[in-house]
N, C-alpha and C positions, 0 to 999 in steps of 0.2 A: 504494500500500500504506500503510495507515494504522503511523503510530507508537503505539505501546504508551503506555496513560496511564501521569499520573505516578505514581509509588510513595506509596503514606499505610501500606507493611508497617511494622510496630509494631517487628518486627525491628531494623529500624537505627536505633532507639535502643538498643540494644544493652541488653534486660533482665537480671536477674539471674534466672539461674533456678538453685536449689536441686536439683542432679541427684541428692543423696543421698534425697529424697523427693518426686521427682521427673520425666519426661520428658519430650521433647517427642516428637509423633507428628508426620509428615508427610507428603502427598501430593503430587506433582507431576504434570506433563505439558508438556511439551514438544515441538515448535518452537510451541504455539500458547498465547500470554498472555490470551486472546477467548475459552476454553473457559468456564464455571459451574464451579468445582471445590468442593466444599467435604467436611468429614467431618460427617455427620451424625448420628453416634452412635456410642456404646462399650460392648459387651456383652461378657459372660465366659461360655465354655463348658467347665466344666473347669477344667482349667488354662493356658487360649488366651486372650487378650482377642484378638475380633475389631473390627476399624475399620470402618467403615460408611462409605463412601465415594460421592460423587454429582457423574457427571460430564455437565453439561450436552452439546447437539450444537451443532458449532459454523455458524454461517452461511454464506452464498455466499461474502463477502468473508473471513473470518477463516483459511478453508483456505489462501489465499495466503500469510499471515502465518508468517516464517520464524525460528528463531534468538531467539525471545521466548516463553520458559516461563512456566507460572504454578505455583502452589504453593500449598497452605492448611497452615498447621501448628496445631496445639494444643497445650497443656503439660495433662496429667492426672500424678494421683496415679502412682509408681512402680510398674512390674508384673516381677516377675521370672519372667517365663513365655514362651511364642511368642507373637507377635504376629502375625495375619494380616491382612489387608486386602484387604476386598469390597465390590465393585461395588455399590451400592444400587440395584435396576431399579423404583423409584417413579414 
């Protein structure tokens, strides 16, 4: 079972993020770090921003991989409304 590469998350440099104008959005998935994850876009319908989300399949060997999440996060402009998050099937 391979080991999870190293971390280059921007994260643990511990940014300063300005929450008062501010958030960060996130997606994860878990036990597999070998998934494609990313947010691909941020649209408003209403008063909902929807998250546009895109999760690659993972290979023969990466199924096995256990207990090593991955996660994409963004910081966008504040929204004080719902937030939904959708699968992007591109």
């Amino acid at each position: 079972m391979p080991s999870p590469p190293p971390s280059k998350d921007a994260l643990l440099r511990h940014p300063k993020i300005d929450f008062q104008n501010h958030m960060v959005l996130v997606v994860a998935h878990e036990p597999n770090c070998f998934i494609d994850l990313e947010i691909v876009g941020v649209k408003f319908e209403g008063k909902v921003m929807q998250v546009l989300c895109r999760y690659g399949e993972p290979g023969p060997i990466v199924q096995k991989v256990i207990r090593h999440g991955a996660y994409c996060a963004v910081v966008v402009n504040r929204f004080d409304g719902d937030v939904v998050f959708i699968r992007n099937s591109d």
